[in-house]
C-alpha positions in Angstrom: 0.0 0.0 0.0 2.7 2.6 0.7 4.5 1.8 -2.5 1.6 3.2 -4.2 0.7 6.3 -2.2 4.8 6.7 -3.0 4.0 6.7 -6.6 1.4 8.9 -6.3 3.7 11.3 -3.8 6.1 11.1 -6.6 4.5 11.7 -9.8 2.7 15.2 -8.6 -0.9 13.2 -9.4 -1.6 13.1 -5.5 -1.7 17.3 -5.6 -3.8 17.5 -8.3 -6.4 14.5 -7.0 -6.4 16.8 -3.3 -7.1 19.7 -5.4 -9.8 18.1 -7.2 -11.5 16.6 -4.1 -11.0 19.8 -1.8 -12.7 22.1 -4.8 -15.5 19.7 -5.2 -16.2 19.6 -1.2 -15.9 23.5 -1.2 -18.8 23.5 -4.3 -20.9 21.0 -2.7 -20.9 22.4 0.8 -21.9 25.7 -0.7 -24.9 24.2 -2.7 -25.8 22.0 0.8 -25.5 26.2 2.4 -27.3 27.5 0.4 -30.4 24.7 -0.2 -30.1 24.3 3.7 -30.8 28.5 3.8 -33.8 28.6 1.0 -35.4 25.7 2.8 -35.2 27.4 6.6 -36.8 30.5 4.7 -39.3 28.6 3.2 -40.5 26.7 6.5 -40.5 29.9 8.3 -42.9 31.5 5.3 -45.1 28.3 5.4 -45.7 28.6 9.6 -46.6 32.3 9.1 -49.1 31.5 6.5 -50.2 28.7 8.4 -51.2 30.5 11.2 -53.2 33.5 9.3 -56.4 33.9 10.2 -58.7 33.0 7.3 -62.4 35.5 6.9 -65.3 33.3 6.9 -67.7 36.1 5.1 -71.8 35.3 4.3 -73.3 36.2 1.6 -77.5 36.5 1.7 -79.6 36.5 -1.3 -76.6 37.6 -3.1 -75.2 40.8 -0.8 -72.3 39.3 0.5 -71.7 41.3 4.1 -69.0 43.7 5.0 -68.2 42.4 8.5 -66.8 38.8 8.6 -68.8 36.5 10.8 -66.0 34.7 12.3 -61.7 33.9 11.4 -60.6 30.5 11.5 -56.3 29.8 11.1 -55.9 28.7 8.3 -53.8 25.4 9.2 -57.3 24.7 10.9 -59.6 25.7 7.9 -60.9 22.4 6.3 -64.5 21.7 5.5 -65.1 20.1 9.3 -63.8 22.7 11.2 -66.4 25.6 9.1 -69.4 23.3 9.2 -68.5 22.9 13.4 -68.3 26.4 13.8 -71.3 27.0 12.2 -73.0 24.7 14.3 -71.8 26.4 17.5 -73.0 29.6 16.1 -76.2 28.2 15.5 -79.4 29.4 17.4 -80.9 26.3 17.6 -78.7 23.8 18.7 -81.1 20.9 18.3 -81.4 21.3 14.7 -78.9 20.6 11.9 -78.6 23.8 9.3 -79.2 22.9 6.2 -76.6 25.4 4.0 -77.1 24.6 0.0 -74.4 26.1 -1.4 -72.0 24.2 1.3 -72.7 20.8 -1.0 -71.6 22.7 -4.7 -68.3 22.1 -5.8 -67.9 25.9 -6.1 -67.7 25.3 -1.7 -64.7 22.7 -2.2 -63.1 24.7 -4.4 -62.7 28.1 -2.0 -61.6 25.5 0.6 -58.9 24.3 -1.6 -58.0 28.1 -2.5 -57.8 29.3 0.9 -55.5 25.8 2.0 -53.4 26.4 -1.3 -53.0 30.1 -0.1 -54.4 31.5 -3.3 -57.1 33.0 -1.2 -57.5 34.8 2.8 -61.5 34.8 3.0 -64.1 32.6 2.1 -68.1 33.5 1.1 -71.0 30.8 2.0 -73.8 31.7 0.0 -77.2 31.5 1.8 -81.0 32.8 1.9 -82.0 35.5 4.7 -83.9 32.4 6.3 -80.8 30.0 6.5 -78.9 32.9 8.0 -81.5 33.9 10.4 -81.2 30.5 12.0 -77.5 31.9 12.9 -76.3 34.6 15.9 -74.1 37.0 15.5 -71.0 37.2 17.2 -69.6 40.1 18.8 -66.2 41.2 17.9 
């Protein structure tokens, strides 16, 4: 084994094959820097937009209201946690709200907006008399 690290010591190839290695480490360690850096970044973008609060607006016989009704986080926002919000915020508890417009595709689709963060609000579209069976909450 020593005969041939010899050689190598001899012929001046060892030098260049140290170069070769210790430039390749010093490129790959500043790629691994600078992934390592864009992906902190990103993970610390992705927790602030996970905990923005999302607008839940409603929208009654097509006037869609000024005040929101209530803010969910949007790491929270799915399709169950609206529909049990609602139901806390309804006025009578015993019954089950029956919202049309919360069983279109056109419903799915905001929810996918607002969890893609293509969107900060929401509008579920209702009749005065489905949204009279709601209260109002006090901000």
């Amino acid at each position: 084994m020593s005969e041939v690290m010899n050689w190598f010591q001899k012929s001046g190839i060892w030098a260049s094959v140290d170069a070769s290695f210790t430039i390749v480490s010093i490129i790959l360690t500043a790629f691994t820097l600078f992934f390592s850096f864009r992906n902190w970044k990103n993970n610390k973008r992705q927790k602030k937009l996970s905990l923005e609060k999302i607008k839940v607006y409603f929208e009654v016989d097509g006037m869609k209201e000024n005040i929101y009704r209530f803010e969910v986080i949007r790491k929270f926002f799915t399709r169950a946690e609206i529909a049990g919000v609602l139901s806390f915020l309804q006025k009578d508890s015993k019954n089950r709200y029956n919202i049309d417009y919360m069983m279109t595709q056109n419903y799915f689709d905001d929810i996918n907006r607002v969890q893609n963060n293509k969107s900060n609000f929401i509008v579920i579209k209702m009749s005065r008399e489905q949204e009279n069976k709601f209260n109002k909450i006090e901000k």
